[in-house]
ZAGUPA-491676 format. One record per residue (C-alpha): z negated, y, x. Coordinates in pm, whole numbers, plus 50000, padded with zeros to 5 digits. Each point is the difference from the previous one (the first is absolute). Layout:
! ZAGUPA-491676
ZYX/...
***
This chain:
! ZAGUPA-491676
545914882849072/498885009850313/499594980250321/496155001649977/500174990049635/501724970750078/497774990250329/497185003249691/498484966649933/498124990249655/496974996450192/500395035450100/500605010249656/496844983949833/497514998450289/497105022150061/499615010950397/497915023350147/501365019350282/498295005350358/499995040050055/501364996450345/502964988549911/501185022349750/500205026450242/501565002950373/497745034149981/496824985650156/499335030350163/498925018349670/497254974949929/498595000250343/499995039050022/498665000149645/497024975150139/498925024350230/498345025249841/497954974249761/498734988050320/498125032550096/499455003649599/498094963150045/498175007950311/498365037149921/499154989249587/497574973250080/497645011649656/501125011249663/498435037050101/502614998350290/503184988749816/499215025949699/499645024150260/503244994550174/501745000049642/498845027949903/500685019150333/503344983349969/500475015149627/498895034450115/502645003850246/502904987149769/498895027849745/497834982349765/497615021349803/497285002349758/501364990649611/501585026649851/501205013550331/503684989349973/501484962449987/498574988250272/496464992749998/496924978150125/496234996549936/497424986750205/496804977949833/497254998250205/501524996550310/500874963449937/502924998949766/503245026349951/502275004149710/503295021850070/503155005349793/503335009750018/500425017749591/503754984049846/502585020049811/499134983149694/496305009449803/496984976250159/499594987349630/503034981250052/497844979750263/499675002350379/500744974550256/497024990050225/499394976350289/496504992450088/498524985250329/496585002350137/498865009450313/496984981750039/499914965850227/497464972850072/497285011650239/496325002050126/498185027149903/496235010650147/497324996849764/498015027249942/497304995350240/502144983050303/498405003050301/497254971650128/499314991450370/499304956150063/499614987850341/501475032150211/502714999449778/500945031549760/501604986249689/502055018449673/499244976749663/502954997949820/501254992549612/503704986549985/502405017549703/502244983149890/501324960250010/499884988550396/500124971850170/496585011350184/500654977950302/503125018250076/497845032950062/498244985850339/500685005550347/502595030649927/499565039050090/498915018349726/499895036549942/497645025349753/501795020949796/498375016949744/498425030849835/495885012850026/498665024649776/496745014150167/496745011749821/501325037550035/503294987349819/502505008750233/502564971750120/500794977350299/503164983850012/499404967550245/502604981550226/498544976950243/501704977450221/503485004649972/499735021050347/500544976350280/497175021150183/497774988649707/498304966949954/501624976649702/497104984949776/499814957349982/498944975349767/499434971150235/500784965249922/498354967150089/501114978750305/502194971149953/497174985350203/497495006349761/502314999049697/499084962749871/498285010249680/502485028749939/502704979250042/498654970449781/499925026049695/503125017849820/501645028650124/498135023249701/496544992950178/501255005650346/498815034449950/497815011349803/499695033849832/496405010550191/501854983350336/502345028350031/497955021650188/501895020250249/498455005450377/500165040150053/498175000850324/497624981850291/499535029950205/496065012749991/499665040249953/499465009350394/497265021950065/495874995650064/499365025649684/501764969149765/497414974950170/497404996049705/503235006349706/500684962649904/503734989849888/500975019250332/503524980349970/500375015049602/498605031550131/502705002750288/503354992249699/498055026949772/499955021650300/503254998250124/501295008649595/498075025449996/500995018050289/503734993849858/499545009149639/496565015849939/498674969449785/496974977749972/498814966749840/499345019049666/503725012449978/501404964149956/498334995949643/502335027649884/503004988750170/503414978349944/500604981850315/502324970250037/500454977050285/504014990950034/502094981850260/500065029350376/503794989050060/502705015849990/503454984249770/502414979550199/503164982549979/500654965249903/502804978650104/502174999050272/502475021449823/496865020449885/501174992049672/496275004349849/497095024550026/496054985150038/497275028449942/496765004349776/500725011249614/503734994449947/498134984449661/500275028849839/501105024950211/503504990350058/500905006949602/497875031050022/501875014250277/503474990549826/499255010549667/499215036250166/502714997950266/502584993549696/498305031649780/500665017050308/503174992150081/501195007649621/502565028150080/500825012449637/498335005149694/499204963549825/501204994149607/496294985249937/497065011450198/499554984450256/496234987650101/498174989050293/496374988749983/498144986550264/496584983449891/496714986150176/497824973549867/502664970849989/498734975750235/496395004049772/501634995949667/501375035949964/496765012249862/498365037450063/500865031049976/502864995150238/501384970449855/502824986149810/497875004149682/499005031650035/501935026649753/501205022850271/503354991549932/499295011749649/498325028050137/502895008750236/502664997949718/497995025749785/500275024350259/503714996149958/500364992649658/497185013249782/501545002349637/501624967850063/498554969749858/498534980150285/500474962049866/503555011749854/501395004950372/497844970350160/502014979449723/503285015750140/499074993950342/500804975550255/497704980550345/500944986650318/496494984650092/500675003850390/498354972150134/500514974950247/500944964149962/498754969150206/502524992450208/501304962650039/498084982050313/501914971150149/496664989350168/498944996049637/502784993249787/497614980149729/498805029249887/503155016849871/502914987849764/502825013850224/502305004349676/497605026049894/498855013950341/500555029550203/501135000250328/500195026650288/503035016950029/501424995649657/499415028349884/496885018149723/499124978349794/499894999449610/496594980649874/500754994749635/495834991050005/497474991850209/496854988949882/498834966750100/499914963349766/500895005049633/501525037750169/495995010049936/499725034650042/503845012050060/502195028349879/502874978249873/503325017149987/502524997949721/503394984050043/501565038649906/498405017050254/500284976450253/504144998749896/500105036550037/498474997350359/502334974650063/503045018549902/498555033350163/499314979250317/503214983450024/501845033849927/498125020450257/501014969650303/496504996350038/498984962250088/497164983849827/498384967649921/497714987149753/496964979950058/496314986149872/496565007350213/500474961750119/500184968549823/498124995149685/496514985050008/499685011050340/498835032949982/501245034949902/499025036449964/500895032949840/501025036050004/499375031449875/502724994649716/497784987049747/498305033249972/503225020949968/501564975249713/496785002649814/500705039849940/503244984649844/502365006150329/502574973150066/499194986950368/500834979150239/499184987650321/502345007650300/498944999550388/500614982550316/499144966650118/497035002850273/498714968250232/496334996250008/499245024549722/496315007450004/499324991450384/498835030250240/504044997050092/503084996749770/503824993950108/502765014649779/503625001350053/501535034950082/502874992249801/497794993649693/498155034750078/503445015849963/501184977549709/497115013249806/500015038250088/503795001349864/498384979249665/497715020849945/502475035050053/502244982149795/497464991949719/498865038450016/502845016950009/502384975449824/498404979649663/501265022949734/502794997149726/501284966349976/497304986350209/497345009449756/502194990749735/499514965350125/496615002250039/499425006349676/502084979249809/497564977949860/501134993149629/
***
């Protein structure tokens, strides 16, 4: 017996502990470098067009092609969501290993008709997508990103106020001096949905030939677009634009342990479940999928949701004398998705058995779901052992966890929608701090925690793995 055997203690023998990430390595350099890049990633993908974009330019340059153009290959739907495999050495009826994230995030978008001038003020009405906290969208910099398809059909791809030479756009909030019937309601009614009205301009257009044009203060924003892009009034109705957070990521912590930036919900899984197809250097045993979806925060509907059959679609490219629900059958999901991180501010709201916590590592969501586990993707016990074991094998530190404590709350994923086409899934992401508000805070070390889960997943869950996975008699 060895001297650490015999320093063992029972405890240490029967116990379950999570592990914090930092501490199983003296190599902090690795996650810090790896952090960087995901920054930039985080800052220029503010819109699912954007992030889809950079994938796919991303893709491109790696060698991805069109199906049928070797074993590396990608498609594009709409501009909003990208599938791209890596083909395995064994036949894709034997099943294909996917992990799915979405690239969508909570945000305001501009109605179709926007603009309106009130008392010298030129305003942008806005529609929130997704669940907010809408109080949490006042008094901060916000930026237009978007896309405008004018009357002649040609395209305008939209940034505004990300240049510190431009003006940010501003929901204003009421003054604590004023506040006394805001305050005396509950946080949901601080803000209403037709209060979020964002201030675009006071300036009146300049100039004696604008004297009898009314809205000269509308007239002078419209203006100043349309010297920029070419577009009036009328070109919003066929336009996507979205209102996010103007700012820039930054660190968090002393030891700038922890990033803070709009979007990490869901972007941070997107960019690691394409960072680890990327980074596969050989040939994978199973095909190896990633699929990056839109529509999540909405309920995954559309033609760029989870629900859509592009998947299906995709795989018939690849596959088309296979039988389609034979491989989905033989197939396996990692639902990348984020967790809600535990909040010592608000530690009623979790059961900290079954929470996550930053820097322990991705974690493993059995379910999610909310009460009686109401609309969840519940895992089995075999293919949450084989995760386990493939984890544990691979060094790769994980936790489990619940979305909070039951009763309080809950939520879900896109899982649900890739174990209904008879794929065994489960949910695995980081834990994120204030998921939902214009600005989230995850750990670095979870960011690279989940990267080498997801790499691991792809390249690795094959033989006895599956063999696990499917032992269900």
């Amino acid at each position: 017996m060895s001297e650490e055997e015999k320093k063992e203690t029972l405890g240490s023998k029967l116990f379950y502990k999570t592990k914090n990430v930092w501490e199983t390595t003296e190599n902090h350099a690795e996650i810090m470098n790896f952090a960087k890049p995901y920054k930039t990633f985080l800052d220029k993908c503010k819109t699912e067009r954007e992030a889809v974009a950079w994938a796919a330019k991303k893709l491109e340059d790696a060698g991805f092609k069109t199906p049928g153009n070797g074993d590396k290959i990608f498609m594009v739907n709409r501009g909003k969501a990208v599938i791209a495999a890596r083909l395995g050495k064994k036949p894709i009826k034997e099943g294909f290993n996917i992990v799915v994230s979405h690239v969508d995030a909570p945000r305001l978008d501009l109605k179709q008709v926007p603009f309106y001038e009130d008392s010298g003020h030129a305003m942008l009405d806005t529609h929130y997508y997704g669940g907010i906290k809408k109080y949490q969208w006042a008094n901060i910099p916000l930026a237009m990103h978007g896309r405008i398809i004018k009357a002649d059909g040609s395209k305008i791809d939209l940034v505004w106020g990300e240049n510190e030479n431009e003006g940010s756009l501003l929901i204003p909030d009421i003054l604590i001096h004023l506040a006394q019937k805001q305050m005396e309601g509950s946080a949901a009614k601080a803000l209403t949905g037709e209060q979020m009205n964002a201030i675009a301009g006071t300036i009146p257009i300049p100039g004696k030939e604008y004297e009898k044009e009314s809205d000269k203060v509308k007239l002078n924003v419209l203006k100043i677009l349309n010297d920029k892009y070419g577009i009036t009034e009328a070109d919003f109705v066929s336009a996507e634009i979205e209102l996010v957070p103007s700012e820039n990521c930054r660190e968090i912590g002393i030891d700038n342990s922890c990033i803070i930036g709009y979007g990490h919900d869901d972007r941070i899984c997107s960019y690691s479940a394409l960072q680890a197809l990327l980074d596969m250097k050989e040939q994978p045993e199973r095909t190896a999928i990633a699929y990056l979806v839109d529509k999540e925060e909405i309920g995954s509907e559309g033609t760029t949701g989870a629900i859509t059959k592009f998947l299906e679609y995709f795989i018939e490219k690849v596959a088309s004398s296979c039988d389609i629900t034979e491989i989905m059958q033989n197939s396996f999901c990692m639902s990348g998705d984020v967790n809600a991180g535990y909040d010592v501010n608000f530690k009623e709201n979790f059961e900290t058995k079954n929470a996550s916590f930053l820097g322990k590592g991705i974690t493993i969501t059995k379910f999610t779901g909310r009460g009686g586990k109401g609309g969840a993707n519940d895992a089995s016990a075999e293919f949450m052992g084989a995760i386990r074991k493939l984890l544990s094998d691979s060094n790769v530190v994980f936790q489990t966890a619940e979305l909070g404590a039951v009763d309080i709350g809950g939520g879900g994923t896109v899982a649900m929608y890739f174990a209904a086409r008879g794929i065994d899934t489960i949910d695995a992401g980081p834990a994120v701090l204030g998921m939902h508000a214009p600005k989230e805070t995850i750990s670095k070390a979870d960011l690279f925690s989940t990267y080498q889960a997801y790499k691991t997943f792809l390249d690795k869950f094959a033989g006895e793995y599956v063999k696990i996975a499917k032992n269900t008699n």
